[in-house]
VOLOLUM-784976 format. One record per residue (C-alpha): residue in one letter; x, y, z. Coordinates in nm, 4 decimals. Each point is the difference from the previous one (the first is absolute). Example, Ala and Ser with C-alpha at 12.3 -4.5 7.8 and 13.67 -1.06 7.14 Angstrom:
% residues 2
<r><residuo>a</residuo><X>1.2300</X><Y>-0.4500</Y><Z>0.7800</Z></r>
<r><residuo>s</residuo><X>0.1370</X><Y>0.3440</Y><Z>-0.0660</Z></r>
This chain:
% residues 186
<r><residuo>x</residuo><X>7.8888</X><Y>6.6227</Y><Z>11.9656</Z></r>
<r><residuo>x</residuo><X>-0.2774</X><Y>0.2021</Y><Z>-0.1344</Z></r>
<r><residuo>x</residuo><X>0.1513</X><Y>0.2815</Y><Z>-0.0956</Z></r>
<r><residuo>x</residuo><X>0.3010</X><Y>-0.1275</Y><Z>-0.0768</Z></r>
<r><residuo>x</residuo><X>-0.1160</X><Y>-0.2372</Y><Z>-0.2614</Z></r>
<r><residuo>x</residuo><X>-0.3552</X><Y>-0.0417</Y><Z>-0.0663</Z></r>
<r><residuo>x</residuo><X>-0.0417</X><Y>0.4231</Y><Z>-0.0129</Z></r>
<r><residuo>x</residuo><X>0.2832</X><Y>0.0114</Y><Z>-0.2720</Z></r>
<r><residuo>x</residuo><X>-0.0966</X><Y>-0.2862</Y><Z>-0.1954</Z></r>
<r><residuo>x</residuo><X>-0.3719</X><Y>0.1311</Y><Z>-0.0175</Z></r>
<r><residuo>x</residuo><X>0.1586</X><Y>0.3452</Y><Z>-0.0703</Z></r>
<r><residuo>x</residuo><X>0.2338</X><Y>-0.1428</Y><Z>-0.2993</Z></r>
<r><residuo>x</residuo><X>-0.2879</X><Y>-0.2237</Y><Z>-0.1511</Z></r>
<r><residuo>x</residuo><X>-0.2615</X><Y>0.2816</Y><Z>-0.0099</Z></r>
<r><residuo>x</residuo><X>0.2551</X><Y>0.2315</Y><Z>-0.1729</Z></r>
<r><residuo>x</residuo><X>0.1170</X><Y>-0.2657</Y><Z>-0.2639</Z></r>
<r><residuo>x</residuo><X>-0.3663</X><Y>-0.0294</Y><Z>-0.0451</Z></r>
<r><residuo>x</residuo><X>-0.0443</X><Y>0.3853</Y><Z>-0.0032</Z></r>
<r><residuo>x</residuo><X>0.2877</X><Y>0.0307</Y><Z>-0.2441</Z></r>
<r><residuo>x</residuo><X>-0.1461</X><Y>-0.2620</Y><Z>-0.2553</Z></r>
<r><residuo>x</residuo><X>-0.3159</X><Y>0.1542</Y><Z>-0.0019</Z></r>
<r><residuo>x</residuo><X>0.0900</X><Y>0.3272</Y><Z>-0.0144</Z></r>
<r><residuo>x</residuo><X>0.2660</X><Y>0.0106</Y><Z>-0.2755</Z></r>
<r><residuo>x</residuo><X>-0.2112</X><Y>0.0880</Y><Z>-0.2622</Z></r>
<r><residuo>x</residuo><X>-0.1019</X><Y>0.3370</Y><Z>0.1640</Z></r>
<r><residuo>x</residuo><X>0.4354</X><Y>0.0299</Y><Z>0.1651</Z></r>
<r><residuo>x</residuo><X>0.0451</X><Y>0.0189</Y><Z>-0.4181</Z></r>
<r><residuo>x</residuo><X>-0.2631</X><Y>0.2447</Y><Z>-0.0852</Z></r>
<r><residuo>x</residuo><X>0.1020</X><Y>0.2284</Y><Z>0.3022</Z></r>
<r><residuo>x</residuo><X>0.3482</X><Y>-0.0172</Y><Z>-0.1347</Z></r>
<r><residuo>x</residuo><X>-0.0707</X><Y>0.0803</Y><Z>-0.3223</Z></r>
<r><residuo>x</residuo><X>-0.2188</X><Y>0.3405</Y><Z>0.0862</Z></r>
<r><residuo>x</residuo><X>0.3092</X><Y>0.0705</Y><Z>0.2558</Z></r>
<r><residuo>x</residuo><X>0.2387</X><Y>0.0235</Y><Z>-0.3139</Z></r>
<r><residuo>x</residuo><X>-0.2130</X><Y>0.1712</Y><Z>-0.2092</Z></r>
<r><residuo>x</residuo><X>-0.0946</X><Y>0.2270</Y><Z>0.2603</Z></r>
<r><residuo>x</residuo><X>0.3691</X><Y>0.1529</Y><Z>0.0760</Z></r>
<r><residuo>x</residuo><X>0.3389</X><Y>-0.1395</Y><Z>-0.0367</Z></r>
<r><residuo>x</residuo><X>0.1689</X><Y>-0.2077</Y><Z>0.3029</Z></r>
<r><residuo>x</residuo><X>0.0344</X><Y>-0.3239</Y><Z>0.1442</Z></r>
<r><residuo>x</residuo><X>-0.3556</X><Y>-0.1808</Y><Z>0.0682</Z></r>
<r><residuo>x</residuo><X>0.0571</X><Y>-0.1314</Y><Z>0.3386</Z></r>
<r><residuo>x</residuo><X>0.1078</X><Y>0.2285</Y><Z>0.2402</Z></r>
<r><residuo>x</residuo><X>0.2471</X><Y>-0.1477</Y><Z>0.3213</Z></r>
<r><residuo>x</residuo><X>0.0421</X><Y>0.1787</Y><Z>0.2823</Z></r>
<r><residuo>x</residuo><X>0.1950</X><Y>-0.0999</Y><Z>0.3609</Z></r>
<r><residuo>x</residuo><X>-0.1899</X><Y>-0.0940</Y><Z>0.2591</Z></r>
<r><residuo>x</residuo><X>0.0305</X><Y>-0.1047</Y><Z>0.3690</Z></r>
<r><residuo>x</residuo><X>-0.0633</X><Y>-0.4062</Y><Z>-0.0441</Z></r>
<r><residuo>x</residuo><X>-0.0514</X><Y>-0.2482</Y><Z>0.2947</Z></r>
<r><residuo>x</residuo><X>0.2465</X><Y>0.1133</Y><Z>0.2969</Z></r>
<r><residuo>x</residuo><X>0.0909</X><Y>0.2940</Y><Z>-0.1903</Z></r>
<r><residuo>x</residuo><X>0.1988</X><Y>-0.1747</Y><Z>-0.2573</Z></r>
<r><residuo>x</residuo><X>-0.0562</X><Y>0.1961</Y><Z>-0.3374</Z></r>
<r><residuo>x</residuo><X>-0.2302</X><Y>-0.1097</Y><Z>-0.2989</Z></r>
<r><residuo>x</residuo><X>-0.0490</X><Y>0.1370</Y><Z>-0.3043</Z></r>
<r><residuo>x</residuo><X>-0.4285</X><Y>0.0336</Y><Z>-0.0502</Z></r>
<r><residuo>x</residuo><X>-0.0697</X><Y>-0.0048</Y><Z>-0.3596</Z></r>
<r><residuo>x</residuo><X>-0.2786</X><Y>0.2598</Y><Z>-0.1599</Z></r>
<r><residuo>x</residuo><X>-0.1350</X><Y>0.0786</Y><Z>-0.2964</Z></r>
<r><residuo>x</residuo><X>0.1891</X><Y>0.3788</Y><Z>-0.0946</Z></r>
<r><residuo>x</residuo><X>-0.3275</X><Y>0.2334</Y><Z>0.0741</Z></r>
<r><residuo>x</residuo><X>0.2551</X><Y>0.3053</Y><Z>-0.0079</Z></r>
<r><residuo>x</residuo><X>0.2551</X><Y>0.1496</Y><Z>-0.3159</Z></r>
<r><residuo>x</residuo><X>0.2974</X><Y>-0.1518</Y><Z>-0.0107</Z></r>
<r><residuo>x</residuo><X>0.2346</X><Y>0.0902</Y><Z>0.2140</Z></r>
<r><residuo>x</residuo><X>-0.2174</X><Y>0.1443</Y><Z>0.2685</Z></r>
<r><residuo>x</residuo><X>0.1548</X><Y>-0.0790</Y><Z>0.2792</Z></r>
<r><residuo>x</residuo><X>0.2526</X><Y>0.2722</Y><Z>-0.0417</Z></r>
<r><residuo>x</residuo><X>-0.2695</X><Y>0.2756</Y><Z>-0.1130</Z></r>
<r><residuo>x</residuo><X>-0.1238</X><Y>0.0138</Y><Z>0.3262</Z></r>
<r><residuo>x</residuo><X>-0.1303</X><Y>-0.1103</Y><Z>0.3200</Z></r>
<r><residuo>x</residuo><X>-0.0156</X><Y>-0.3711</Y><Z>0.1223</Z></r>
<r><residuo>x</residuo><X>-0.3407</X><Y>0.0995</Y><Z>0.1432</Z></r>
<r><residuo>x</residuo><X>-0.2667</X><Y>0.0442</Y><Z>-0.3094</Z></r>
<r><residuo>x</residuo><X>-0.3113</X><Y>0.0505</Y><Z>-0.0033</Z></r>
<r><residuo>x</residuo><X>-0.3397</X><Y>0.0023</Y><Z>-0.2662</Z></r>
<r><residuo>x</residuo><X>0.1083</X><Y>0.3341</Y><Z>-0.1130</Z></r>
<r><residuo>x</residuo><X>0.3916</X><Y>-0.0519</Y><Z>-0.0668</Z></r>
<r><residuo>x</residuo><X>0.0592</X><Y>0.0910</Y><Z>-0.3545</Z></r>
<r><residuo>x</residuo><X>0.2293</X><Y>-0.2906</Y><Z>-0.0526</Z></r>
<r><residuo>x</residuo><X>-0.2846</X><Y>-0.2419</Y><Z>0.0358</Z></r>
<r><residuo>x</residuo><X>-0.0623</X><Y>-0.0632</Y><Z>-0.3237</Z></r>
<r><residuo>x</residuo><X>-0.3505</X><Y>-0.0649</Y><Z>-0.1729</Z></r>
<r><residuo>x</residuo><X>-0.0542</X><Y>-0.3629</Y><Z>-0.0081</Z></r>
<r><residuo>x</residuo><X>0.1410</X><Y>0.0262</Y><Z>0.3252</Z></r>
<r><residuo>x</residuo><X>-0.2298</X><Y>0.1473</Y><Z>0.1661</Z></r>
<r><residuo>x</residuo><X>-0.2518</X><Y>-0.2129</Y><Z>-0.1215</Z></r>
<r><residuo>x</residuo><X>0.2499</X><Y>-0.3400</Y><Z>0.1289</Z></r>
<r><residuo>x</residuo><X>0.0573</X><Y>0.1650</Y><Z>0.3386</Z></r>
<r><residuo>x</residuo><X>-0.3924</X><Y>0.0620</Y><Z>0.0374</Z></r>
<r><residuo>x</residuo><X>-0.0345</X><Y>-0.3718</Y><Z>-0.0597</Z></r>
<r><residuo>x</residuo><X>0.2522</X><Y>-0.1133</Y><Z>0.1084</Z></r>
<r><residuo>x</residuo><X>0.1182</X><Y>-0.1714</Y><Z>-0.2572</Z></r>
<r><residuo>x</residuo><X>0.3187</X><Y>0.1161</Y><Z>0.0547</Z></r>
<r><residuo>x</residuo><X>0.0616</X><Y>-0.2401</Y><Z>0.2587</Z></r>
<r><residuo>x</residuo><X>-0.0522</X><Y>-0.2870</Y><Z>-0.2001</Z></r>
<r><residuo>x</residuo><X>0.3596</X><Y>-0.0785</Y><Z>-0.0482</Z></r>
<r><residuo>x</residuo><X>0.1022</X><Y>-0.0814</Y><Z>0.3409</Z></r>
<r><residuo>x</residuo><X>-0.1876</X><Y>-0.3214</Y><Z>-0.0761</Z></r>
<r><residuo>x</residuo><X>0.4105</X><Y>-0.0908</Y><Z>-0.0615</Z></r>
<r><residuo>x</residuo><X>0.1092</X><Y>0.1146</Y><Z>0.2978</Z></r>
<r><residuo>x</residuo><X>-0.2394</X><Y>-0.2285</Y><Z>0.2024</Z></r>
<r><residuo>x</residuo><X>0.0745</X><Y>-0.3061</Y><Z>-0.2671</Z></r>
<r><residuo>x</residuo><X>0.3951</X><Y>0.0729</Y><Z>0.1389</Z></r>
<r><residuo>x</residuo><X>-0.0831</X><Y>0.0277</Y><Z>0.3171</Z></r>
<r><residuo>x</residuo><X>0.0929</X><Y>0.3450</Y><Z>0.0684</Z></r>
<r><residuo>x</residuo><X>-0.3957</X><Y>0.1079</Y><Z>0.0931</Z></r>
<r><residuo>x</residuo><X>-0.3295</X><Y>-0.1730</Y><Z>0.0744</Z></r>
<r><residuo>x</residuo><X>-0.3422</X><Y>0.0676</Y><Z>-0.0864</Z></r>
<r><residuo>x</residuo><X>-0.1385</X><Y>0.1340</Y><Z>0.3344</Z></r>
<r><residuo>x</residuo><X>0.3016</X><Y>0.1950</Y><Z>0.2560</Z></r>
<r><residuo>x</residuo><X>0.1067</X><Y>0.3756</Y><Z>0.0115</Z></r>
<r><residuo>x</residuo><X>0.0553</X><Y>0.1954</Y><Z>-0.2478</Z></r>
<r><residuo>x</residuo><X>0.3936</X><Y>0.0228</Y><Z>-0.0836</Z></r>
<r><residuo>x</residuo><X>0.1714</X><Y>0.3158</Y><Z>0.1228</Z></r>
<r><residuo>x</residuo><X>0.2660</X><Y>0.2071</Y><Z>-0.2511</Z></r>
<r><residuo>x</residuo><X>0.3309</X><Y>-0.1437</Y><Z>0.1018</Z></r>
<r><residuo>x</residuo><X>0.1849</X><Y>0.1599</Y><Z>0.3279</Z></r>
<r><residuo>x</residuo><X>0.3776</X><Y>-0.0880</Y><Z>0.0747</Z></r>
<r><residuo>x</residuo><X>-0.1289</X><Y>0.0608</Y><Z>0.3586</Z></r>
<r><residuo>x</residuo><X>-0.3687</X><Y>-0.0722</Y><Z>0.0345</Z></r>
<r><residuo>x</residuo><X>-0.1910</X><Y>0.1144</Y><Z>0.2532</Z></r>
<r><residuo>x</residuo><X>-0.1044</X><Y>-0.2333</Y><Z>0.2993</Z></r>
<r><residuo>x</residuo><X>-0.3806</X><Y>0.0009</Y><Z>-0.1295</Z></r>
<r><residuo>x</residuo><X>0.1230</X><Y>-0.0930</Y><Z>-0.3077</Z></r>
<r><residuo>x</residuo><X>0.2229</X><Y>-0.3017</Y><Z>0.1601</Z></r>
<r><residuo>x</residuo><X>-0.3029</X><Y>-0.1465</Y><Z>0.1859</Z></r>
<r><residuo>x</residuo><X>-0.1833</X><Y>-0.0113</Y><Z>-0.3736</Z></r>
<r><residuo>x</residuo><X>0.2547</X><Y>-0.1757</Y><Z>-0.1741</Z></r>
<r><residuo>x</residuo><X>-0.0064</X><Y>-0.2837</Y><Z>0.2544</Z></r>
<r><residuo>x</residuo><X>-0.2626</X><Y>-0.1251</Y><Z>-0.2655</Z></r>
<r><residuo>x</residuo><X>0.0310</X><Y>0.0028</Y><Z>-0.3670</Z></r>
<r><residuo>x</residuo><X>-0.1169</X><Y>0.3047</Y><Z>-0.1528</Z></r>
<r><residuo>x</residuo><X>-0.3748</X><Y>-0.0415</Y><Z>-0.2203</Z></r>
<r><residuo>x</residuo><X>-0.1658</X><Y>0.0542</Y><Z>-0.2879</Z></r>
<r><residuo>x</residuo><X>-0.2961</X><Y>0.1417</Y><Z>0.1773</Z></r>
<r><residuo>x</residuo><X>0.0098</X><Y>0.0902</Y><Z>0.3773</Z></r>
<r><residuo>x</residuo><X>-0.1910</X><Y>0.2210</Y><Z>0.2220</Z></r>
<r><residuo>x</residuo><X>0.0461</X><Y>0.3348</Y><Z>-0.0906</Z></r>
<r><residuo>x</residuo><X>-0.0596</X><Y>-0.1418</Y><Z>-0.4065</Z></r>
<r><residuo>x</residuo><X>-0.3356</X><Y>-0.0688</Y><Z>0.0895</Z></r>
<r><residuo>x</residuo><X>-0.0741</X><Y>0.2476</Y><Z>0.2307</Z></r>
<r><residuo>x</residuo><X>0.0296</X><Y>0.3006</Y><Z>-0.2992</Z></r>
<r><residuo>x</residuo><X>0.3493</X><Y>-0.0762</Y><Z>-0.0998</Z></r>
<r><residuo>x</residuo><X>0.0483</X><Y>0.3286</Y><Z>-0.2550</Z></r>
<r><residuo>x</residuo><X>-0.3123</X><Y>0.2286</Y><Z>0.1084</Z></r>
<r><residuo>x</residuo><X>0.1480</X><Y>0.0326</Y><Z>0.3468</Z></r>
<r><residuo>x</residuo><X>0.1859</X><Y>0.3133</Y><Z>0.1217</Z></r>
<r><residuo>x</residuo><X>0.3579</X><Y>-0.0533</Y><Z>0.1433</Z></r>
<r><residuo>x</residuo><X>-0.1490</X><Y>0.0376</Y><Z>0.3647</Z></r>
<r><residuo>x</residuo><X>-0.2405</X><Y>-0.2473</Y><Z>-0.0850</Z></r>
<r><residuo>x</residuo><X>0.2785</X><Y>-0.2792</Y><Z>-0.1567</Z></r>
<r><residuo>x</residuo><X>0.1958</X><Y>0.0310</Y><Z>0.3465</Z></r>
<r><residuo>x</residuo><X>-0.2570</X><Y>-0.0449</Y><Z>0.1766</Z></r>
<r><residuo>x</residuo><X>-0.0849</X><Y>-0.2820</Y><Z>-0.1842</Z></r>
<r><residuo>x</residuo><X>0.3506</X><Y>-0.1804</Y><Z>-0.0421</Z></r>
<r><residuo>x</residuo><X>0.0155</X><Y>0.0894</Y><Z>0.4342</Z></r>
<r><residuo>x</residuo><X>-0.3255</X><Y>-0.1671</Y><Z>0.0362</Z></r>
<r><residuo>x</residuo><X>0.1759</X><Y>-0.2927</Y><Z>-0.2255</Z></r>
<r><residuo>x</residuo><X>0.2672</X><Y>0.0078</Y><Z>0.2338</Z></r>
<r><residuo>x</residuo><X>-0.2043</X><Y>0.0009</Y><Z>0.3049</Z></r>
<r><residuo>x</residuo><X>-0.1953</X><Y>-0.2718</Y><Z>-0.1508</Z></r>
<r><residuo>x</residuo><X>0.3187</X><Y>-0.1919</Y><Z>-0.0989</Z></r>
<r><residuo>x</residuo><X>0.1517</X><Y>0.0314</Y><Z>0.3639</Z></r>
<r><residuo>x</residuo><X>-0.3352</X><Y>-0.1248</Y><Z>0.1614</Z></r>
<r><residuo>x</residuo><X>-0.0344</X><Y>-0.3127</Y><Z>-0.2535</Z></r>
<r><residuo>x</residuo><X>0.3134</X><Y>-0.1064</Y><Z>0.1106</Z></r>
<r><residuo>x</residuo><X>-0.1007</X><Y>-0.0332</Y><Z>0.3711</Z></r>
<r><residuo>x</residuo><X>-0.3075</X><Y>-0.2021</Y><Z>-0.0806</Z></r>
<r><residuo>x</residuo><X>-0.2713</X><Y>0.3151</Y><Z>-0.0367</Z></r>
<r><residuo>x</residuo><X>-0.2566</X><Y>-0.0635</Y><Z>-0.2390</Z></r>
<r><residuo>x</residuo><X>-0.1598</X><Y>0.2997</Y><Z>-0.1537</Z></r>
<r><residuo>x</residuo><X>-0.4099</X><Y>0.0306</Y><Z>-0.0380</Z></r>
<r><residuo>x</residuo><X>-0.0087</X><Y>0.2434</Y><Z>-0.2206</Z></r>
<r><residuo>x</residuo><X>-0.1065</X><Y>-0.0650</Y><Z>-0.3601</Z></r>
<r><residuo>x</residuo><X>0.2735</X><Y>0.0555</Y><Z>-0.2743</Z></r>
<r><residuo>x</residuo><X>0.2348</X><Y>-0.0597</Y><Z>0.2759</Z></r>
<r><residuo>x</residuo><X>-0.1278</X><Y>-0.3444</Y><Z>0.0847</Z></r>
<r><residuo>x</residuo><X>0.0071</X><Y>-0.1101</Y><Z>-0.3563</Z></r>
<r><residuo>x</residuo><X>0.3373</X><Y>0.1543</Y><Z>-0.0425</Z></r>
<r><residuo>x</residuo><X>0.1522</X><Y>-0.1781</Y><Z>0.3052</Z></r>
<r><residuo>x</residuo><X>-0.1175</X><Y>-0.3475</Y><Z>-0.0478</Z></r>
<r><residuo>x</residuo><X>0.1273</X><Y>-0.0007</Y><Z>-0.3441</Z></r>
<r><residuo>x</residuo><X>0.3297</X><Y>0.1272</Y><Z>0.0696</Z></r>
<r><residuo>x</residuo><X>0.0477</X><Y>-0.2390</Y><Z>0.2944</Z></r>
């Protein structure tokens, strides 16, 4: 009953909250977006949701328009299609603020893993990771999130996964971040 109802009804009343209070600085970050290069402001992009089912996770455009078919899926702090106030929303995050919506319609929730890139045939780790609604903040967010090197965010999203697997089984983990993590996603 817990996470069925109480989780998403704590998750949709802090981000109405979130959303209120933060509107003010969702206008100015949308105003230095359009002077800063042409595009859209937000940003959508598909994204395995709960069981797989796809979402579209909204963003606020850090790249040139178009970007997506300039290059890579992958970027990283040096991709030249970042563009300047970019960089300084993906450093802060602020970037992320927008998916604020996607938890007020249900699609995310504050605290889960982070939402893969859409797969027409996902992979079985990514099936066991979907049995929960995808977050806002998760594991691997606050365990260095950008700063970490591709080895590093697999190990990380396994060590989700492993830590997923076990929670559902009854095993409580001990270990700081984790524990935190854990009793607020369940």
């Amino acid at each position: 009953m817990y996470k069925k109802y109480i989780k998403n009804l704590i998750d949709k009343i802090i981000a109405v909250l979130g959303l209120i209070i933060l509107t003010p600085l969702f206008i100015v970050i949308s105003i230095f977006i359009k002077l800063d290069s042409k595009g859209p402001i937000i940003f959508k992009h598909k994204r395995l949701g709960k069981n797989c089912e796809p979402i579209y996770v909204w963003k606020f455009r850090t790249m040139i328009d178009n970007a997506i078919n300039l290059g890579p899926e992958w970027t990283d702090k040096y991709d030249k299609r970042i563009t300047k106030l970019g960089k300084v929303l993906r450093s802060t995050s602020l970037d992320e603020l927008p998916k604020i919506i996607n938890i007020i319609k249900g699609d995310m929730s504050l605290i889960g893993p982070r939402p893969d890139a859409y797969s027409n045939s996902p992979t079985e780790i990514q099936k066991m990771r979907t049995k929960i609604l995808p977050g806002l903040t998760g594991l691997a967010q606050v365990n260095g999130r950008s700063s970490l090197t591709r080895q590093e965010k697999d190990h990380d999203m396994n060590a989700e996964s492993q830590s997923f697997k076990k929670s559902l089984f009854g095993t409580q983990r001990k270990r700081g971040k984790e524990k935190i993590f854990f009793f607020l996603l369940f």
